[in-house]
PDB file with one MODEL, atoms N, CA, C and O in Angstrom:
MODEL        1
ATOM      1  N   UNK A   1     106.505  44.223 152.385  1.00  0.00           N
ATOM      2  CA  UNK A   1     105.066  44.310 152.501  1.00  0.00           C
ATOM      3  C   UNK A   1     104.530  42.925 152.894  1.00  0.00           C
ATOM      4  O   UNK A   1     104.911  41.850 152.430  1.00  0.00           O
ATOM      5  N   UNK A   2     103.493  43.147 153.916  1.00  0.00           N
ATOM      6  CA  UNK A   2     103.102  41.520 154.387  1.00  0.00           C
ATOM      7  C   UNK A   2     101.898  41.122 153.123  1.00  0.00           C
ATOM      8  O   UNK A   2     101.367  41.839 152.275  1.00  0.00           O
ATOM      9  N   UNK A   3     101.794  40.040 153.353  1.00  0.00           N
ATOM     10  CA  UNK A   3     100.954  39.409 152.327  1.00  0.00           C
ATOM     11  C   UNK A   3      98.837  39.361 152.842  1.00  0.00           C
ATOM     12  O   UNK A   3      97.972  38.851 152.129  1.00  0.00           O
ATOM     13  N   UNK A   4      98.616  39.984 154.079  1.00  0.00           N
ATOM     14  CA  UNK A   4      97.879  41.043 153.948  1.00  0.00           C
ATOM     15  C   UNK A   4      97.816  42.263 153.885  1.00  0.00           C
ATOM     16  O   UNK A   4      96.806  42.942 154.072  1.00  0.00           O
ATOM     17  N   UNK A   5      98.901  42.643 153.613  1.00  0.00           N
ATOM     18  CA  UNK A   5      98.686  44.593 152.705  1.00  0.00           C
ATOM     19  C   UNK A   5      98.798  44.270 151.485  1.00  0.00           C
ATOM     20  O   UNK A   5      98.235  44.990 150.660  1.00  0.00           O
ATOM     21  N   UNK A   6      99.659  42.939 150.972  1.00  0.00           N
ATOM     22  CA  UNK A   6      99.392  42.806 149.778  1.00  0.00           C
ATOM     23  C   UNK A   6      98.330  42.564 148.923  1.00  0.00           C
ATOM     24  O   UNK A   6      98.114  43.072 147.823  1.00  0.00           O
ATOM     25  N   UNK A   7      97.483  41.476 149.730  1.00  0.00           N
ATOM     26  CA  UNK A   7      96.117  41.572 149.424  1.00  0.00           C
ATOM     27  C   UNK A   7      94.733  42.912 149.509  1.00  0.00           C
ATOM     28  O   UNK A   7      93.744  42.940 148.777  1.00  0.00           O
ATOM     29  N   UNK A   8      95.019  43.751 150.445  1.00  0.00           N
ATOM     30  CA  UNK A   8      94.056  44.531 150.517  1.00  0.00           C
ATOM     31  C   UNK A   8      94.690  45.825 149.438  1.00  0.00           C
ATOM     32  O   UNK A   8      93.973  46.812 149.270  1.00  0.00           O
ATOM     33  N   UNK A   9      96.162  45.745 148.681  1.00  0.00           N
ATOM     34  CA  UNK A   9      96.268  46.248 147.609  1.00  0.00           C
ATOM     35  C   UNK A   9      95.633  45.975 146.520  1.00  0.00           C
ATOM     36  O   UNK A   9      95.500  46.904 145.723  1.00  0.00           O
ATOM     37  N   UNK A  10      95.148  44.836 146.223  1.00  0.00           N
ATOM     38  CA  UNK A  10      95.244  44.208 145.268  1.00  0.00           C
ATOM     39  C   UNK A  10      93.672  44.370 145.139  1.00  0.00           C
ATOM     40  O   UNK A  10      93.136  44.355 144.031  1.00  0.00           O
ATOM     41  N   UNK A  11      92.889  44.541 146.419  1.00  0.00           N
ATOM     42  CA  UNK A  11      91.245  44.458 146.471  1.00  0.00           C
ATOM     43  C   UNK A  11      91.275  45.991 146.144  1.00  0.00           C
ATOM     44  O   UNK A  11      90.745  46.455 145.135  1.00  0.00           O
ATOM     45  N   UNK A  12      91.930  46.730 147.070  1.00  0.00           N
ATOM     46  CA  UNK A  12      91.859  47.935 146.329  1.00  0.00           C
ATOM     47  C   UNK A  12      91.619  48.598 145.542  1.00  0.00           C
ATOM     48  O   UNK A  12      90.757  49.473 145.625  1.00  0.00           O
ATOM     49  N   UNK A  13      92.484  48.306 144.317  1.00  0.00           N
ATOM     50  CA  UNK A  13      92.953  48.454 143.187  1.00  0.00           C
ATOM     51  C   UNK A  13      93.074  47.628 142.050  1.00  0.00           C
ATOM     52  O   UNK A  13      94.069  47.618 141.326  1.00  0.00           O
ATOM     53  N   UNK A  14      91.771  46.732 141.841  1.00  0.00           N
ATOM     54  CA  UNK A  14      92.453  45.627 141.078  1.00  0.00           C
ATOM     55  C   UNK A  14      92.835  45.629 139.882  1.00  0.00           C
ATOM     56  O   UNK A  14      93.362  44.669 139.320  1.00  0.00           O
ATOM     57  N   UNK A  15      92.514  47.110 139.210  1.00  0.00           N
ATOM     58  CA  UNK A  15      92.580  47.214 137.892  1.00  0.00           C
ATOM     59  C   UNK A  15      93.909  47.631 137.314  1.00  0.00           C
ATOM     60  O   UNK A  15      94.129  47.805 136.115  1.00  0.00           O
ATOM     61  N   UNK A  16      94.964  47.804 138.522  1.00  0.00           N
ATOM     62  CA  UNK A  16      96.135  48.079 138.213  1.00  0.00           C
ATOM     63  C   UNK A  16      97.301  46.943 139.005  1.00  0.00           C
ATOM     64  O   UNK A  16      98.242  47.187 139.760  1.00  0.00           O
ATOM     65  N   UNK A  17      96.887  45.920 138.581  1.00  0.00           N
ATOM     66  CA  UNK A  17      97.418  44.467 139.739  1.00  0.00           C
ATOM     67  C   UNK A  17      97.652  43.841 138.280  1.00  0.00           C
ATOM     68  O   UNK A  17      96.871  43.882 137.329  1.00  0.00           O
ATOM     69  N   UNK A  18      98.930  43.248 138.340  1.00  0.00           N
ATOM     70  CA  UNK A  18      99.186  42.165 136.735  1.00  0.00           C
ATOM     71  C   UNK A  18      98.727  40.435 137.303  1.00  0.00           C
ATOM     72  O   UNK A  18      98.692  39.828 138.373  1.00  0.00           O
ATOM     73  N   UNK A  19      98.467  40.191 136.035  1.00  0.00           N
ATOM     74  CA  UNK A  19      97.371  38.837 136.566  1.00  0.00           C
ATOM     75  C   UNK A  19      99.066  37.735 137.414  1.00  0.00           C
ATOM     76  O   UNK A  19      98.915  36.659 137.991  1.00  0.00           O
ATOM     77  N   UNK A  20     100.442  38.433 137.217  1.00  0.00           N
ATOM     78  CA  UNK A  20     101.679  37.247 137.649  1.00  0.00           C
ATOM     79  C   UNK A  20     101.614  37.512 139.405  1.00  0.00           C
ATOM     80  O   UNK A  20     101.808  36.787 140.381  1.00  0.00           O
ATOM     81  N   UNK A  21     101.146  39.284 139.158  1.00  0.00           N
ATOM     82  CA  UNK A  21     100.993  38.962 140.727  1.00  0.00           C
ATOM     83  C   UNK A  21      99.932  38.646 141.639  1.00  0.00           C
ATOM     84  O   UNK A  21     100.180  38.395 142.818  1.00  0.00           O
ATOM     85  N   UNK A  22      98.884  38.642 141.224  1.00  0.00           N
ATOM     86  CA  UNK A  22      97.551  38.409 141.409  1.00  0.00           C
ATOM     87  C   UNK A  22      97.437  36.347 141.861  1.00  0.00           C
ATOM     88  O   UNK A  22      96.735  35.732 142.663  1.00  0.00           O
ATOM     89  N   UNK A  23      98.536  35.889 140.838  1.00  0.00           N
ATOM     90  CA  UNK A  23      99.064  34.901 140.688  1.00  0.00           C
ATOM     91  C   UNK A  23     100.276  34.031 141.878  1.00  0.00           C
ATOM     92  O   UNK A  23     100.646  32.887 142.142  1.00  0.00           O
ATOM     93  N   UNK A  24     100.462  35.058 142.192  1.00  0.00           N
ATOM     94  CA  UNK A  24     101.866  34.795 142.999  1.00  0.00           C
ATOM     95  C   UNK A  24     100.904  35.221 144.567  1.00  0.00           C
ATOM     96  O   UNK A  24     101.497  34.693 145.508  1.00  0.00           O
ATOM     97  N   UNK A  25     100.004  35.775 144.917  1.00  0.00           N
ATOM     98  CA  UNK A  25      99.406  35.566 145.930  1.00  0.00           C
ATOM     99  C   UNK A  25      98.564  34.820 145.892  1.00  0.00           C
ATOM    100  O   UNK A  25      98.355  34.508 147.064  1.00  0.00           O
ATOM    101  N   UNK A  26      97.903  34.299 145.260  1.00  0.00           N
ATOM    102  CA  UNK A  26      97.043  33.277 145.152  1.00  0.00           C
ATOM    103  C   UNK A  26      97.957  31.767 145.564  1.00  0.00           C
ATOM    104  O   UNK A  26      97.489  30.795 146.156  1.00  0.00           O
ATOM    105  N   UNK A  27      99.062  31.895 145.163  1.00  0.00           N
ATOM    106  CA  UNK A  27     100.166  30.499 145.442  1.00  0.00           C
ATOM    107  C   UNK A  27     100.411  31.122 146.804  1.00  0.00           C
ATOM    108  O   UNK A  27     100.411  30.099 147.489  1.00  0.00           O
ATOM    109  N   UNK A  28     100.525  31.669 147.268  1.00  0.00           N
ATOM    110  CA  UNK A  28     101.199  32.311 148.901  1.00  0.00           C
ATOM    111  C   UNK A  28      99.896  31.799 149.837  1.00  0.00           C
ATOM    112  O   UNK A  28     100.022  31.135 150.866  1.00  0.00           O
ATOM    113  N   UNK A  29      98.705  32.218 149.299  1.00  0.00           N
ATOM    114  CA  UNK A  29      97.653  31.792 150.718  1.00  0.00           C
ATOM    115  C   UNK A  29      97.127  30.262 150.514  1.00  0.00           C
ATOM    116  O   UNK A  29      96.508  29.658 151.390  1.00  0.00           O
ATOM    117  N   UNK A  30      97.532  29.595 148.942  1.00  0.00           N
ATOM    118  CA  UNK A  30      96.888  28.556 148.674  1.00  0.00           C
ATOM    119  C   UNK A  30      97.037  27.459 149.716  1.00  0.00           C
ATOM    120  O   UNK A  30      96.069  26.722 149.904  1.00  0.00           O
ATOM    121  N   UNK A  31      98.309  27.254 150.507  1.00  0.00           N
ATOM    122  CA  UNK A  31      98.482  26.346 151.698  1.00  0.00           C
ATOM    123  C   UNK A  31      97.663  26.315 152.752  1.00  0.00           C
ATOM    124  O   UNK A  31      97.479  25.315 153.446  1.00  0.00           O
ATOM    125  N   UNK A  32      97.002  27.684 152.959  1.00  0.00           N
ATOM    126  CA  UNK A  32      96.430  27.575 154.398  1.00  0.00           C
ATOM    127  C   UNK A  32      94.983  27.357 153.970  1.00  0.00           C
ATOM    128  O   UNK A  32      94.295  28.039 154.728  1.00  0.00           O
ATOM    129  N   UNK A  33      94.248  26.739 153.132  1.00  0.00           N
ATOM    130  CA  UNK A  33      93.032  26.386 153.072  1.00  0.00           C
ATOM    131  C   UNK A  33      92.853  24.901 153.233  1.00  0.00           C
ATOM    132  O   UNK A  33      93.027  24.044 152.367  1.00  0.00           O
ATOM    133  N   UNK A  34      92.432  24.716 154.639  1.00  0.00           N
ATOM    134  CA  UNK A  34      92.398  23.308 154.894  1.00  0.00           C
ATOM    135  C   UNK A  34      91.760  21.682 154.103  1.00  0.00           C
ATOM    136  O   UNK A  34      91.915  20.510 154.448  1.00  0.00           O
ATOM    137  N   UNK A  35      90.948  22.371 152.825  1.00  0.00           N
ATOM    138  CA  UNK A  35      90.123  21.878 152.184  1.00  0.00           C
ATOM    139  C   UNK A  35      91.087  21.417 150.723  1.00  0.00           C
ATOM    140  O   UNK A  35      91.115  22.168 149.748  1.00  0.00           O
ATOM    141  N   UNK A  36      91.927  19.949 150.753  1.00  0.00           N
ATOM    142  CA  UNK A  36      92.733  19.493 149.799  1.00  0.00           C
ATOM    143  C   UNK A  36      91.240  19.730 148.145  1.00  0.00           C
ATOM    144  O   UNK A  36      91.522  19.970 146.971  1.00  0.00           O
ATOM    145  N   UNK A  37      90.380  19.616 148.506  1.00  0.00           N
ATOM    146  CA  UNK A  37      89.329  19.945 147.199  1.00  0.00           C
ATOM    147  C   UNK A  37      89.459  21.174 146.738  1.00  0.00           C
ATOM    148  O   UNK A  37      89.449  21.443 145.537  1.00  0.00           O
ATOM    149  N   UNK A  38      89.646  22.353 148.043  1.00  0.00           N
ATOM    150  CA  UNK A  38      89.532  24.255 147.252  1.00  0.00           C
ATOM    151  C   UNK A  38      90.971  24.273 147.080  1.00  0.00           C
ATOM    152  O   UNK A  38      91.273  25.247 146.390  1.00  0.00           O
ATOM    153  N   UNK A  39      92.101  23.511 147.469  1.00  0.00           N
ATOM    154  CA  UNK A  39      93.458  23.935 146.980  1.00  0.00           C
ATOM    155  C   UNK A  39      93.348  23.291 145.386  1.00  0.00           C
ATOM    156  O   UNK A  39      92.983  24.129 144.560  1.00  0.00           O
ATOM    157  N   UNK A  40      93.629  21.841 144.819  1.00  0.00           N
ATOM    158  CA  UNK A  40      93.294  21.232 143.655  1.00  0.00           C
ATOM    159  C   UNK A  40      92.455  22.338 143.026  1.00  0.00           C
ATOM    160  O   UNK A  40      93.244  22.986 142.338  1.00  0.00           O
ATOM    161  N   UNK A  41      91.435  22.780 142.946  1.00  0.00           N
ATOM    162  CA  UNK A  41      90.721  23.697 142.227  1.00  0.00           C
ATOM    163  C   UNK A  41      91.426  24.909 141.805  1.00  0.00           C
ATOM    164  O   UNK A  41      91.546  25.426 140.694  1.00  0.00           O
ATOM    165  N   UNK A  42      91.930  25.285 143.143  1.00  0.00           N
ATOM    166  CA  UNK A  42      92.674  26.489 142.782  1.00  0.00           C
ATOM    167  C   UNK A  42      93.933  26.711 142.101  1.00  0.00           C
ATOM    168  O   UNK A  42      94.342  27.781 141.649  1.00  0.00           O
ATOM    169  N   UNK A  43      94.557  25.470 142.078  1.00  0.00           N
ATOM    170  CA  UNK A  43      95.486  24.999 141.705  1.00  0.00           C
ATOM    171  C   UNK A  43      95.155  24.507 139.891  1.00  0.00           C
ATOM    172  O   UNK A  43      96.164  24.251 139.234  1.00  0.00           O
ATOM    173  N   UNK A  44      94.174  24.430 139.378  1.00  0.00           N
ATOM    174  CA  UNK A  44      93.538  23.916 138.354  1.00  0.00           C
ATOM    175  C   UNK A  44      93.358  25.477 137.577  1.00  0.00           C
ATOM    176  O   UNK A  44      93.936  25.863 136.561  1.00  0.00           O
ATOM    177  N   UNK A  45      92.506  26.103 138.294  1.00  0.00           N
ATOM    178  CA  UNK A  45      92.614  27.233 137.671  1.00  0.00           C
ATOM    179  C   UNK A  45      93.740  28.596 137.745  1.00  0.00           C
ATOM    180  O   UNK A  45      93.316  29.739 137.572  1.00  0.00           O
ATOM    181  N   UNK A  46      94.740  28.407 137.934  1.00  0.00           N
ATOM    182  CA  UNK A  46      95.996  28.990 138.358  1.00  0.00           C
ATOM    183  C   UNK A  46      96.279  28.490 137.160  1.00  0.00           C
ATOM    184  O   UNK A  46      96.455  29.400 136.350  1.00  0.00           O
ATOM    185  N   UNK A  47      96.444  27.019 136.530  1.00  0.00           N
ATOM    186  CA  UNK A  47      97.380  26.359 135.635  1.00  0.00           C
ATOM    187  C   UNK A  47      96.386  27.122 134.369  1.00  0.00           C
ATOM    188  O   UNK A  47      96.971  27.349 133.310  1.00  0.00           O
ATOM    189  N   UNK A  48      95.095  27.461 134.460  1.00  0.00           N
ATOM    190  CA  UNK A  48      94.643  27.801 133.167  1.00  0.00           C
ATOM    191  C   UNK A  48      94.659  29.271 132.987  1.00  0.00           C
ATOM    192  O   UNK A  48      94.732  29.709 131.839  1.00  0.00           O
ATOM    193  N   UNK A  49      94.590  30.181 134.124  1.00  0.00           N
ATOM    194  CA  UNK A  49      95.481  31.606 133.857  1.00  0.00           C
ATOM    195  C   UNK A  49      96.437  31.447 133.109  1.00  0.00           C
ATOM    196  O   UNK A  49      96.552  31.918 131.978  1.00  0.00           O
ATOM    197  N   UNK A  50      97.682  30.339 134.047  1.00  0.00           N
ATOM    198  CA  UNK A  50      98.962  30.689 132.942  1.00  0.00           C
ATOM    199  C   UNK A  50      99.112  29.925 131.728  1.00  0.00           C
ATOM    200  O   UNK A  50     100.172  29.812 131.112  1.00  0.00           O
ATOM    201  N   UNK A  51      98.289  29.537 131.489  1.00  0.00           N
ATOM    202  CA  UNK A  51      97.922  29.032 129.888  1.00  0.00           C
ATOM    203  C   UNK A  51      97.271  29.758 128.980  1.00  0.00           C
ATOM    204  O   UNK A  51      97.217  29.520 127.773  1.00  0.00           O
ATOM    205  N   UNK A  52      96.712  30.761 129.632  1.00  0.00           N
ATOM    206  CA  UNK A  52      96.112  31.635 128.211  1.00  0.00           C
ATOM    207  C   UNK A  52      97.307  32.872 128.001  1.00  0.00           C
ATOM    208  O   UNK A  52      98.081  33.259 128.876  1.00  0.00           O
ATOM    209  N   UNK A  53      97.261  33.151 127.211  1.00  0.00           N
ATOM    210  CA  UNK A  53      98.107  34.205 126.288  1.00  0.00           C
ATOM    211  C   UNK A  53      98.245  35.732 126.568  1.00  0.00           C
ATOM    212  O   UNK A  53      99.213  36.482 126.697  1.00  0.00           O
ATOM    213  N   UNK A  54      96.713  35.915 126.619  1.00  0.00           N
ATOM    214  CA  UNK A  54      96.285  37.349 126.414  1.00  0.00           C
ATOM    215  C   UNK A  54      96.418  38.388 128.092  1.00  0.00           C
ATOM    216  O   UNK A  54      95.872  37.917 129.090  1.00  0.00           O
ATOM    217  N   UNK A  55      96.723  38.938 128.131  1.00  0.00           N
ATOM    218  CA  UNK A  55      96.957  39.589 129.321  1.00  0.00           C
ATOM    219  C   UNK A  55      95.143  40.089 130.107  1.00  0.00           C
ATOM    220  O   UNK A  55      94.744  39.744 131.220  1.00  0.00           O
ATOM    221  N   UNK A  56      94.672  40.623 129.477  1.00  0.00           N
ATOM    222  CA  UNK A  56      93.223  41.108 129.636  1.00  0.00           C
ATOM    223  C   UNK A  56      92.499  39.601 130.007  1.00  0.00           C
ATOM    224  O   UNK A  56      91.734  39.503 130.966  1.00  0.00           O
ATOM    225  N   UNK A  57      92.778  38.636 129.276  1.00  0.00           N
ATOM    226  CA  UNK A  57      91.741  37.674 129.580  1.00  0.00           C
ATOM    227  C   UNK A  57      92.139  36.888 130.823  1.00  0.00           C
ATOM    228  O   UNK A  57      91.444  36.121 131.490  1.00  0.00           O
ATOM    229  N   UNK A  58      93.627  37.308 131.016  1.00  0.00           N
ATOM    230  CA  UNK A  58      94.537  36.652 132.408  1.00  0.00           C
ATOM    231  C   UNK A  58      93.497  37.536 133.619  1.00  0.00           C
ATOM    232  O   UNK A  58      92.975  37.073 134.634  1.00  0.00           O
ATOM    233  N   UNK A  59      93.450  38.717 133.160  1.00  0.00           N
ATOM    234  CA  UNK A  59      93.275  39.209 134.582  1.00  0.00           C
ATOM    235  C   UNK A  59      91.520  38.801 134.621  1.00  0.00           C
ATOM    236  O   UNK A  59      91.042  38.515 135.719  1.00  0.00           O
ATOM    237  N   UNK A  60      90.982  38.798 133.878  1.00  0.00           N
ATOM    238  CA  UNK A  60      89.100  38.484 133.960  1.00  0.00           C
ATOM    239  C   UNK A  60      89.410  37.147 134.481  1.00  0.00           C
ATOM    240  O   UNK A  60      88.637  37.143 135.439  1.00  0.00           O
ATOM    241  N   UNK A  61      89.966  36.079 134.517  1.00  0.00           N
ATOM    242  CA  UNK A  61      89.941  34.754 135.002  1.00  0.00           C
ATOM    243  C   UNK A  61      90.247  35.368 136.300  1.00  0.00           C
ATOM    244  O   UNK A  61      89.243  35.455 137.007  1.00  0.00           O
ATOM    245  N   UNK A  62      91.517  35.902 136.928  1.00  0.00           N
ATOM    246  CA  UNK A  62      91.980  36.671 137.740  1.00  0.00           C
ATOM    247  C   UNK A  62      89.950  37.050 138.612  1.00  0.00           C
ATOM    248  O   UNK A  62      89.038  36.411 139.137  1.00  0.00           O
ATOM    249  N   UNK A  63      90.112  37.734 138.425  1.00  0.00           N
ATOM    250  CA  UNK A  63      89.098  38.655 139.179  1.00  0.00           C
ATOM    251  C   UNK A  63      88.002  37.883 139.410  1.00  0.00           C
ATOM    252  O   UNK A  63      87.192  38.256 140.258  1.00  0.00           O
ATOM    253  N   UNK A  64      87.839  36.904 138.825  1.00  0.00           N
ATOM    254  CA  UNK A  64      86.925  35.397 139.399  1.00  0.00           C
ATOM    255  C   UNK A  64      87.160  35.121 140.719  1.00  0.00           C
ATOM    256  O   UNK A  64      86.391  35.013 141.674  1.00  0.00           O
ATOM    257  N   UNK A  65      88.771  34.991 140.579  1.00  0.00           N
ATOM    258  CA  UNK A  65      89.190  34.273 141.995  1.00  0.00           C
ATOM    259  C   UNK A  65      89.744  34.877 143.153  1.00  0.00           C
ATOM    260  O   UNK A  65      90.571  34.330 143.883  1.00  0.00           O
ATOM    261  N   UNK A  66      89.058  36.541 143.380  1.00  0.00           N
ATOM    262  CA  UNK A  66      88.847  37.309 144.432  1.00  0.00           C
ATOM    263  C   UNK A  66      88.513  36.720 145.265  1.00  0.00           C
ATOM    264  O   UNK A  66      89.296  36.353 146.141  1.00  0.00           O
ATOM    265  N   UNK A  67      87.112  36.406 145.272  1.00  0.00           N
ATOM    266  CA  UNK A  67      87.010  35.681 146.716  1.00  0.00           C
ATOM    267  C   UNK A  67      87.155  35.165 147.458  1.00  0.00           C
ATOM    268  O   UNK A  67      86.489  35.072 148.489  1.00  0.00           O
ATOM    269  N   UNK A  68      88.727  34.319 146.939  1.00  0.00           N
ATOM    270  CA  UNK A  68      89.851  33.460 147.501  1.00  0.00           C
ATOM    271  C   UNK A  68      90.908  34.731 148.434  1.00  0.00           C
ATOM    272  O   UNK A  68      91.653  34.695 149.414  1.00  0.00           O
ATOM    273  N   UNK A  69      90.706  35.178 148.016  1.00  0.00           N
ATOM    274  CA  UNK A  69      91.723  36.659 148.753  1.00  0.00           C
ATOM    275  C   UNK A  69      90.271  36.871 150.006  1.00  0.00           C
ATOM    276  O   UNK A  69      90.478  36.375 151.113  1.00  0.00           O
ATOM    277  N   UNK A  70      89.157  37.449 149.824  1.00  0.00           N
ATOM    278  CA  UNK A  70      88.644  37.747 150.851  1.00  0.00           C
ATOM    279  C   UNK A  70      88.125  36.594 151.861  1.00  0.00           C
ATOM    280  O   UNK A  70      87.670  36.885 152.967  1.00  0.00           O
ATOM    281  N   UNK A  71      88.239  35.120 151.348  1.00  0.00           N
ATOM    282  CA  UNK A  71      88.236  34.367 152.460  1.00  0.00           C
ATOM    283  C   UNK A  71      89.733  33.756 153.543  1.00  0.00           C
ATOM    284  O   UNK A  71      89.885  33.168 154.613  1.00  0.00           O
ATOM    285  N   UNK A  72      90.654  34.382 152.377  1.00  0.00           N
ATOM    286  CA  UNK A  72      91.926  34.225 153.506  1.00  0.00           C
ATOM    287  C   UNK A  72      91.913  34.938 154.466  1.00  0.00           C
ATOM    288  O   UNK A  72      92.004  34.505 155.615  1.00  0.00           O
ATOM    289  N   UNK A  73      91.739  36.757 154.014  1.00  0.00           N
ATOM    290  CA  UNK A  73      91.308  37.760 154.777  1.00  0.00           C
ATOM    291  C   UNK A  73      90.380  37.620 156.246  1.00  0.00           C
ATOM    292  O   UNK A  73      90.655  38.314 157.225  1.00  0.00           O
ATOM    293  N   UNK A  74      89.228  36.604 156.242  1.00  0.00           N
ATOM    294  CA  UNK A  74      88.442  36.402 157.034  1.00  0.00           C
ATOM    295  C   UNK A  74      89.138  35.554 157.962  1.00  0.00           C
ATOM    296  O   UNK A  74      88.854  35.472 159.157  1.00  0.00           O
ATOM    297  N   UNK A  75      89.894  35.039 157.484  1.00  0.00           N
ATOM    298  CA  UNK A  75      90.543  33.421 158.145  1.00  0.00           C
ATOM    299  C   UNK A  75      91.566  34.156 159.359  1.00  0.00           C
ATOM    300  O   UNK A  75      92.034  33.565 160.332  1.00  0.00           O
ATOM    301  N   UNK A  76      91.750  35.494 159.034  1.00  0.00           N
ATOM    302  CA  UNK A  76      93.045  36.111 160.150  1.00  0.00           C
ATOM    303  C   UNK A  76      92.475  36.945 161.108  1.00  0.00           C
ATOM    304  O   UNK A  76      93.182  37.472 161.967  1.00  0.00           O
TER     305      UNK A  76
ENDMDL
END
């Protein structure tokens, strides 16, 4: 699966997406944002997903950082 079907799965459906993979595309498009400030950020809050515990509160941090999926989306 390419890593835009993976994403428009994931917009899809987000309520059945685990915050590791939600996680693991967020590290896949994080390179192509030319802006070393929105990678560091994203990269900041990636490290505090996988620092919390709770699965539910993984994915609500998660679903913040949608709009990182629909501006890669735009970028192709």
């Amino acid at each position: 699966m390419s890593l835009k079907d993976q994403i428009d799965s994931v917009l899809a459906d987000f309520e059945h997406v685990s915050s590791m993979e939600f996680i693991e595309i967020l590290n896949s498009i994080k390179p192509d944002f030319k802006n070393n400030l929105t990678v560091e950020y994203l990269e900041g809050k990636i490290q505090k997903i996988n620092d919390i515990s709770d699965e539910k509160e993984k994915l609500i941090q998660c679903k913040a950082l949608i709009p990182y999926l629909d501006w890669y989306l735009q970028g192709l």
